[in-house]
N, C-alpha and C positions, 0 to 999 in steps of 0.2 A: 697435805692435800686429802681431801674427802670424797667420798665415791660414791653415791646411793648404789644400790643393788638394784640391777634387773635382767632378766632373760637375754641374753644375747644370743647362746648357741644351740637354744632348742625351738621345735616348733611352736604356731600361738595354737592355742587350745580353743580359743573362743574369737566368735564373731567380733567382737569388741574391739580387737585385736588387730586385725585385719589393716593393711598397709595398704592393698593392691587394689582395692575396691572389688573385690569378688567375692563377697558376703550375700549378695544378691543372688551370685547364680547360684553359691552351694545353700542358702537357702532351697532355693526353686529344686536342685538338686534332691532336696532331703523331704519335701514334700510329693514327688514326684514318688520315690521311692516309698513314705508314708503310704498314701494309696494304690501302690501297683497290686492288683488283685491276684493277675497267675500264678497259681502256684510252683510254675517250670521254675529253672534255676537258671537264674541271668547274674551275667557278667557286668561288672562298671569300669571302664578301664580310663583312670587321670593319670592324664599324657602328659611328660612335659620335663625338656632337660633339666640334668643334675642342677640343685639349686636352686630351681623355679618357684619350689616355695609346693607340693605337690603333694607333702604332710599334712602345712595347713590347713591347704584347702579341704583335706579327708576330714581333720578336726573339727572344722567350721561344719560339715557336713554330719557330720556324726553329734555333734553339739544337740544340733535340732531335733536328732530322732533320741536321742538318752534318754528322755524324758516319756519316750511311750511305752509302756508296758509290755507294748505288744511288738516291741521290737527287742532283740537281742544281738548285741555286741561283741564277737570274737575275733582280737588281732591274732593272725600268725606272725611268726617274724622267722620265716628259713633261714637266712643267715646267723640267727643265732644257735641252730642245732648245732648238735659237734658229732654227730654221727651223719655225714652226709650221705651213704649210700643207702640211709633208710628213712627219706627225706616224706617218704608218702604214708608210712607207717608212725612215723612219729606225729605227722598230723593228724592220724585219726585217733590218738593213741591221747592227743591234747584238747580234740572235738570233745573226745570222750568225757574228759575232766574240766572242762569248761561247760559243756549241756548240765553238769549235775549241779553246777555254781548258781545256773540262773536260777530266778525268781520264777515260778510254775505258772505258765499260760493260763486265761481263761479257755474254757473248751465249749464246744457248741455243745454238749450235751449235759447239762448244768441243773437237773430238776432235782437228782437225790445227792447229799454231802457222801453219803457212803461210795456212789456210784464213782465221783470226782475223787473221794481220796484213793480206790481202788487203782484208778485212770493214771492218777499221777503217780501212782507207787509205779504201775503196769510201765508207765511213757518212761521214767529213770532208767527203768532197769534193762528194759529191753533197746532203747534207744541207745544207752550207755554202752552195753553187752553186746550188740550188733556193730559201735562202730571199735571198739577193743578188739572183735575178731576179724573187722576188717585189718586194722594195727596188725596183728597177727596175721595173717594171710599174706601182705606183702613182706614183713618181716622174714617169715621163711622162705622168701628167698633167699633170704642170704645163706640160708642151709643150704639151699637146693644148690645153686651156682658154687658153692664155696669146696675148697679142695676137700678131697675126701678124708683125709690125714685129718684137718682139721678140723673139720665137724666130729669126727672120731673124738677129738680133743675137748672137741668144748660138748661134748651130749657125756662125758665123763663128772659133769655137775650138776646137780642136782637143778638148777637154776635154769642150765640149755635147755635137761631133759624138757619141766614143767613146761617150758617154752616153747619147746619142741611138739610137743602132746595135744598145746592148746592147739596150735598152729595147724595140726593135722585135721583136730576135732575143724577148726575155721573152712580149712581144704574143702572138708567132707560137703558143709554149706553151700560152698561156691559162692562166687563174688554179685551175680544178678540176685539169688535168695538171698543175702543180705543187703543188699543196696532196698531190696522189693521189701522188706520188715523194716528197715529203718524210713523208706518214704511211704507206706503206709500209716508209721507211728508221726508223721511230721506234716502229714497231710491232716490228721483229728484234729490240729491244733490252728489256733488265728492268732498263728506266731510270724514273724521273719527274721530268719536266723542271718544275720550280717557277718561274712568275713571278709576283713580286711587286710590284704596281704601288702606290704608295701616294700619300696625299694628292692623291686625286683630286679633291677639293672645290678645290683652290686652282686649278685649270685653268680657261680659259675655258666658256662652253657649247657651243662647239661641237667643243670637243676632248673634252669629256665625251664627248658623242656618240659621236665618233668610234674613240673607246677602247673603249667599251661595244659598236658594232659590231664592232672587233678582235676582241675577244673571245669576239663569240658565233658571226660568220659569217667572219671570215676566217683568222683564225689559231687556230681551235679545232682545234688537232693533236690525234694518239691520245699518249698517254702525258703530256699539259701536263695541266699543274695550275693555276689564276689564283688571287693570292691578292690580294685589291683593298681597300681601304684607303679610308673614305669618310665624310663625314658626310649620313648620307642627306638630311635635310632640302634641306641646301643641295643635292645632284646630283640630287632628284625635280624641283626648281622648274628647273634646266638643264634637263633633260628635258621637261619639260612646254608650255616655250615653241616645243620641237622636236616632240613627240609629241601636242598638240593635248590639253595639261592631262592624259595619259596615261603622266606619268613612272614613278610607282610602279610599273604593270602590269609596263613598260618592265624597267625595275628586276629585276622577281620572274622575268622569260621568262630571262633571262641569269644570275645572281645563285642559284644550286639551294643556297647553304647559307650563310644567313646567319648571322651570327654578331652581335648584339646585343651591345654593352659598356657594363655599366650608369652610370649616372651616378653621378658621386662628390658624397657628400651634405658638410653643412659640417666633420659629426664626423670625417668622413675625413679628408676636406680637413687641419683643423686640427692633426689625428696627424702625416700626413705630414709640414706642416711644419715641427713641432716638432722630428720627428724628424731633419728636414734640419739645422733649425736647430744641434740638437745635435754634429754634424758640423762644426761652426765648433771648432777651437781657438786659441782667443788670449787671451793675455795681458794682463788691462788692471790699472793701479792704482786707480783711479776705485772702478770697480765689478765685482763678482763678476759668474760669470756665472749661477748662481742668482736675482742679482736683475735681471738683464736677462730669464732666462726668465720672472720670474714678472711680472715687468710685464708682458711680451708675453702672458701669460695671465690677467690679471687685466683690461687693458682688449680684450679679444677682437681681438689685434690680426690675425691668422688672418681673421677673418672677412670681410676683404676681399677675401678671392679666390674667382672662382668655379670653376677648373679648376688644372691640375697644373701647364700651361704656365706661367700667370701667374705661380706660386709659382717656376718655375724661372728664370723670367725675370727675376723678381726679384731674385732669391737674387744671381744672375749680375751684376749691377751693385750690388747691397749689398757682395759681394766685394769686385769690382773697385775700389769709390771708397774703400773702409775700405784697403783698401793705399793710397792713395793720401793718406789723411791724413796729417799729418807729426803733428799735435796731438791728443795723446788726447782725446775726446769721450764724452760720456755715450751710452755707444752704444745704448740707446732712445732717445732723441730722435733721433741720425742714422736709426735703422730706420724711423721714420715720417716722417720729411722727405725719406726716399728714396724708402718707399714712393707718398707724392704727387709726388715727380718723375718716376718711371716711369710714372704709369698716369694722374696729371692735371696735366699740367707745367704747363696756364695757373694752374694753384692755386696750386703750387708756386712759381711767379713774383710772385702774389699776394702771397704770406707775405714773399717775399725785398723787393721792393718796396715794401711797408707794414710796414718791420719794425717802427717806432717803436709803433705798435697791440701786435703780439703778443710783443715784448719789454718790452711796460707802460709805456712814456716817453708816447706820442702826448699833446699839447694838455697838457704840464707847466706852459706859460707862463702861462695864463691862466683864468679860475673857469670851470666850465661845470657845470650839473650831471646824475645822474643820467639824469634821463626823455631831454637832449639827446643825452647821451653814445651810449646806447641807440640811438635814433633813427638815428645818425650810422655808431657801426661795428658793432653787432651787426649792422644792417640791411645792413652792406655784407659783413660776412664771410657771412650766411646767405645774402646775393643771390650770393657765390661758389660757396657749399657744392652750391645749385640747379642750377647753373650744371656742375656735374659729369658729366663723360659715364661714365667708367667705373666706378668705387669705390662703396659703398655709402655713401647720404649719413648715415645711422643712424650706423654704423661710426665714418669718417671724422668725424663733428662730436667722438666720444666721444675719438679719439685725438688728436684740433687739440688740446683742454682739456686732453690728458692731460701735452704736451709744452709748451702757453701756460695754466699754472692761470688765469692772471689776466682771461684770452678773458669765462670766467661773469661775472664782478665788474665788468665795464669801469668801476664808479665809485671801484675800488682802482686807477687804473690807470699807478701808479707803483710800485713796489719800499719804500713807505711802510716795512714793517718791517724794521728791520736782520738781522734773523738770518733771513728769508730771502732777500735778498740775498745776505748771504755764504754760505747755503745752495748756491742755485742756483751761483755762483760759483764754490767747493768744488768742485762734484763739474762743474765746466764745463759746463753743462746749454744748451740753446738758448735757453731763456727769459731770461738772464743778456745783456743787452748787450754785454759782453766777448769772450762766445766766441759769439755769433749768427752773425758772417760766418763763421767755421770751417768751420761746418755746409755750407758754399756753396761751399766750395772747388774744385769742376768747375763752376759754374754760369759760361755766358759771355752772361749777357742785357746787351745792348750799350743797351737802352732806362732803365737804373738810372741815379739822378740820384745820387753822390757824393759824400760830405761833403769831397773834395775842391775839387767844383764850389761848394758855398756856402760856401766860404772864401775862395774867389775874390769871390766876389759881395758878400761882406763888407767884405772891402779895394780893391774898386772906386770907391769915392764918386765916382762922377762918371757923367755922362749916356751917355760914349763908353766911359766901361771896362764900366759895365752894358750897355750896348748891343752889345759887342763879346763880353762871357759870352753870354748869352743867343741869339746868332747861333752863337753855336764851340759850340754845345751844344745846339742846336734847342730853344731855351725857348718860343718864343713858339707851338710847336702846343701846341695847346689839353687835350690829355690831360697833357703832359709840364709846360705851367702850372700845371696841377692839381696833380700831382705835387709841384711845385719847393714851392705855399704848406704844403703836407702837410710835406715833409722841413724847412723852413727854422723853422716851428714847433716843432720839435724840436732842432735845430742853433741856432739865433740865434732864442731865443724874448726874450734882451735887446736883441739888433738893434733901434736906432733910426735913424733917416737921413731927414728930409724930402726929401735930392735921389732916393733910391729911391724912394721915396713918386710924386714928380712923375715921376720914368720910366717906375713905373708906368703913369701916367695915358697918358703919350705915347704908349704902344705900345698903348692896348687895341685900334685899325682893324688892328693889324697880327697880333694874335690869330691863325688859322687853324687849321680842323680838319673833321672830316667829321660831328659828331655830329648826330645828326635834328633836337633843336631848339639849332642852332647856338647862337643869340644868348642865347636863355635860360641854358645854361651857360655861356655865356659870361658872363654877366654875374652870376651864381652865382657862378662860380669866382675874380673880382675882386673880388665881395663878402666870398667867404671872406676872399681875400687879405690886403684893404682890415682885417678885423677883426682879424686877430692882429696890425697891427703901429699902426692908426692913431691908435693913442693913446697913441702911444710919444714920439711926438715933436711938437714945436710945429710946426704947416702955418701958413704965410702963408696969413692967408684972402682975402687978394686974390687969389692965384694960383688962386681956384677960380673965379676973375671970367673968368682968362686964356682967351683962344679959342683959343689955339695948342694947348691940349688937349682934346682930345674932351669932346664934354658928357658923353655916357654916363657915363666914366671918372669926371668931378668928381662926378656924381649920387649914382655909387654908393658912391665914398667918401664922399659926407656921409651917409648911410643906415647905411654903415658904422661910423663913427666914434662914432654916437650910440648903435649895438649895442654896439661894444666899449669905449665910456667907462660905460655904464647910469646917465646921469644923467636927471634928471626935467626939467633946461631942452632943449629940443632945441637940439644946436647947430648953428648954421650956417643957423637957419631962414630971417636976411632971404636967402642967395646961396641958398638950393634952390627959392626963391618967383622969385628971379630967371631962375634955368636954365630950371625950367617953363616962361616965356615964351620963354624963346632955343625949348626943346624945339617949342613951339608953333607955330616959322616952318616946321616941316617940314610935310610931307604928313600930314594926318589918320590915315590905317592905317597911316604909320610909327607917328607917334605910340602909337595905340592898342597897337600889336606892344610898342615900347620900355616904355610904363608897365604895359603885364600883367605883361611878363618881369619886370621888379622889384618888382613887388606880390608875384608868384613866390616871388622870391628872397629876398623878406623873409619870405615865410612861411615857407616851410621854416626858417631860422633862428632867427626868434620873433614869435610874434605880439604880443606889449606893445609891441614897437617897431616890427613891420606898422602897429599902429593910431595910433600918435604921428604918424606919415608919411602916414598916410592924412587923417589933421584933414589938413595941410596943401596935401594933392590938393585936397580938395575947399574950401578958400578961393578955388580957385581955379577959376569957373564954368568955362571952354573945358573943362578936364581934367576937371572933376567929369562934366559930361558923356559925355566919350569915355568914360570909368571905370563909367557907367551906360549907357553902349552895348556896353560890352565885355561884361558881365554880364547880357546877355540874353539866354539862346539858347532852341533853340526843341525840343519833343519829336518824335516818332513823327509825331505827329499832328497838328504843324504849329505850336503852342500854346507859346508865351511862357510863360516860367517865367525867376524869378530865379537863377542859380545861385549852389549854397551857399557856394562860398569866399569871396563878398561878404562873407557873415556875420562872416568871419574879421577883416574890417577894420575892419568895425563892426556892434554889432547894432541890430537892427529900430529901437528906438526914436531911439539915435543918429543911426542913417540918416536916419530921416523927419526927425528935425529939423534936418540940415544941406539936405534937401534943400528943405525949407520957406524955408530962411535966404537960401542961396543960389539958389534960381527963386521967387524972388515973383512977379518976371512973369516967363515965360518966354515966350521969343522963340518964331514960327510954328514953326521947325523942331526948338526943345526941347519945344512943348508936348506933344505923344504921349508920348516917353519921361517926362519927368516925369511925366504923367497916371497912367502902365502903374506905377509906383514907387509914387504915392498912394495907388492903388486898391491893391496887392498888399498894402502896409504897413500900410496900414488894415483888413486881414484877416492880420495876420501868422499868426496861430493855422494858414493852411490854407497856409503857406510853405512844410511839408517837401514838395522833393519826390524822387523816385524815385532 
């Protein structure tokens, strides 16, 4: 692919240039300025948010007057000083060495050469030397203010002293006798001295400040002109915190001729970038570049910008990474997997990391259907979509779809029809398995679990060679576990191995991560685990008698096992009747914490086999009870209520009758809760609550 070269991330310099059609007013702008006769010192202030394009327009403006002799051109740029507390000193200190750069005025007093070269030796030196001791003059302050220790320290060099001496001789002056020699000397001349200060919004607040002082009380010579550069919003609220919520007044006393730059609406927007777009030439075999424009016009792919900048910023790494391809790409699909990595990389990392989802493969191995499907990744790409700080979520969900068709359908969510696969393929599109990593060819997220890694894992069979993957590659944190059961469902969805199985179980204490509800996810994420592979292979069901692994782990595989066989006997029911009692040596609010989380985790997965596991909770009185403790909570107002997820494991009628079965009598400390369950159950009709 070939690329011509052009400007994308800086301003246009020239009228020619001009996108927005406002070459007209900074024309008018710059003749306006051409003939303004007074010699006071005025302000020009182009107004206009980040972006707005606010350079150019100073460019376009400044373009027309370069050419007059009798105008003179000095940008400042505050934010590039690196001494900021001597922010007013340094500019006089750079007037100084910019006045000597220009090219020498004509002067009204023109009849002898001697007389004019005297004048212009006189105008250097004194004009030069007046504002160097202004430089000097504020400069010490920072003598003055500075601790005394230090000053001691630094007038120890030859360098302070000189500094120090000039600064006093400057003192001796005073600030109005040199302001009064330097607009004497700039009043002889039929000069207008232009400075240009720009991107004043990106300063701190108190260099705003102090710029806006500059300019209105110290450095307001005769014959300057300030031309200031600014997003008002953001330098009223600097102002404001300085001037007692009084920024704007602030603003309007300094600022005699604003200049407003209107905002660019989406139509605009979208011209422009078309227009830039067009500006691309290269060569692809794939695809025309007709139908890469009219994609980008058909799914409004424009509309995700809200300013020029973004568009240039853009533009500027679509460039750069398209050289960088070695593999021709369907170059819509790279334009909005770029545009998500510029402007919302954690998205963009999203997609690169879940690619099995939006290249159509995720969860091949096993039946799931529809409403689960749904549930599972729509729910998780919309919780990213949300999750967006800059880009329009509207925009952005219509362009995911427009580059993953299969995103709508998740219950097509494999490449099911031959001819579009070899569609996608064809034209090497990102949707296509084949050429997905292509698309990622800059990407260096070091957190991606590779199907190099679960080929190792594969060929592991044994306790110490899993144990030794899973360490050389951070398995065992709790986000990158998640991860490992997601990609291995895809990669080794025939993967069978009982000794994986049981290493599982061995590591779930060794799990770690920082998520809010730790253990719930956690025992989520082993449940998942547990379901894609535990019916793959014959488990010793002694070994879930074994103590030497955690109970949690055996529990949740048997929960697991019976989700992902869907048979109608439960199996493994005598050993989960047995762990319940081992569960039951712990502390009561363990207990309670351990069997919520996996009543949890069962539901979010399915309720037919929540309620299979739930009979066999409640066989068992200690548990049934903790399970009727845990489902009590209490409102606003202090008042006992069932909560509804109970319902979820069993309904009303169910309920009462195991609870009937198992507390015939209940012991002193089950009678209450049992009582609070009869009474409720015996008015189920007035059960919903809030």
């Amino acid at each position: 692919m070939q690329i011509n070269t052009f400007k994308v991330d800086k301003a246009i310099i020239s009228k020619n240039e001009d996108l927005f059609g406002r070459k007209k007013i900074a024309m008018a702008l710059a003749r306006t300025i051409k003939y303004y006769k007074d010699k006071d010192s005025v302000s020009i202030g182009i107004i206009g948010d980040w972006g707005s394009g606010k350079t150019s327009f100073i460019n376009m403006v400044l373009e027309s007057l370069s050419i007059n002799k009798k105008i003179v051109i000095i940008n400042f740029n505050p934010w590039n000083i690196s001494t900021r507390k001597q922010l007013i000193s340094d500019f006089f200190t750079m007037l100084s060495k910019e006045i000597c750069k220009v090219p020498f005025p004509e002067f009204k007093c023109r009849n002898l050469k001697k007389i004019y070269s005297h004048f212009k030796f006189k105008f250097f030196s004194e004009v030069s030397q007046n504002l160097e001791d202004l430089a000097l003059l504020f400069k010490m302050s920072s003598y003055v203010i500075a601790d005394p220790v230090t000053s001691v320290a630094m007038s120890k060099t030859s360098n302070a002293i000189s500094d120090f001496n000039k600064s006093l001789n400057a003192e001796k002056k005073g600030l109005d006798e040199i302001k009064n020699k330097i607009n004497t000397a700039l009043s002889n001349i039929d000069t207008k001295i232009i400075i240009v200060i720009d991107d004043l919004d990106r300063l701190a607040d108190t260099d705003i400040r102090e710029i806006f002082q500059l300019v209105r009380s110290i450095a307001d010579f005769k014959n300057t002109m300030y031309i200031l550069a600014y997003d008002n919003e953001i330098v009223t609220k600097a102002l404001d915190k300085i001037q007692k919520d009084k920024g704007e007044r602030y603003i309007e006393k300094i600022v005699q001729v604003p200049i407003v730059l209107p905002k660019l609406n989406k139509a605009d927007l979208t011209a422009i970038f078309m227009q830039k777009i067009e500006q691309f030439n290269f060569t692809y075999e794939k695809i025309d570049k007709n139908e890469f424009i009219e994609n980008l016009n058909t799914n409004h792919f424009a509309g995700a910008f809200e300013n020029i900048r973004d568009i240039n910023r853009y533009l500027n790494v679509l460039k750069f990474e398209m050289s960088a391809i070695k593999q021709e790409l369907y170059l819509y699909d790279f334009a909005v997997i770029t545009l998500f990595k510029v402007f919302e990389p954690k998205f963009y990392e999203f997609i690169y990391n879940h690619f099995e989802i939006f290249a159509g493969t995720a969860l091949a191995s096993y039946e799931i259907d529809r409403e689960e499907q749904e549930s599972i990744y729509t729910n998780m790409i919309d919780k990213q979509i949300e999750s967006l700080n800059k880009l329009n979520k509207k925009v952005i969900k219509k362009l995911l779809i427009s580059i993953f068709p299969k995103i709508y359908d998740l219950h097509n969510r494999d490449f099911s029809d031959l001819k579009d696969r070899r569609k996608y393929k064809h034209k090497h599109r990102i949707a296509s398995l084949e050429y997905f990593q292509d698309y990622f060819v800059l990407n260096f997220a070091e957190n991606v679990i590779r199907k190099e890694t679960i080929d190792k894992i594969l060929k592991a069979n044994s306790h110490q060679g899993y144990d030794d993957i899973f360490n050389e590659y951070d398995l065992k944190e709790l986000e990158r576990f998640k991860q490992l059961a997601f990609k291995m469902s895809v990669y080794a969805k025939d993967f069978k191995s009982s000794e994986f199985i049981y290493y599982l179980w061995s590591i779930f204490d060794e799990i770690y991560g920082e998520a809010q509800f730790f253990y719930f996810e956690k025992c989520k994420s082993f449940f998942e685990f547990f379901s894609k592979f535990a019916g793959k292979e014959n488990i010793n069901t002694k070994e879930l008698l074994n103590v030497k692994y955690p109970l949690d782990a055996r529990m949740l595989f048997i929960y697991s096992y019976n989700f992902s066989m869907k048979q109608k006997e439960y199996f493994c029911e005598k050993e989960l009747k047995i762990l319940l009692e081992k569960l039951l040596q712990e502390d009561n609010e363990k207990v309670k914490e351990k069997i919520k989380a996996h009543i949890y985790a069962l539901k979010i997965n399915n309720f037919h086999y929540l309620k299979n596991t739930f009979k066999i909770f409640a066989q068992n009185s200690k548990i049934f009870f903790l399970i009727l403790e845990i489902f009590i909570e209490k409102d606003e107002n202090n008042q006992k209520y069932i909560n509804q997820n109970l319902w979820l494991c069993a309904n009303y009628k169910e309920l009462k009758t195991m609870i009937e079965e198992t507390f015939k009598n209940p012991s002193h400390d089950q009678k209450e809760i049992v009582d609070f369950y009869k009474d409720k159950l015996s008015h189920y009709k007035s059960l919903i609550q809030k």
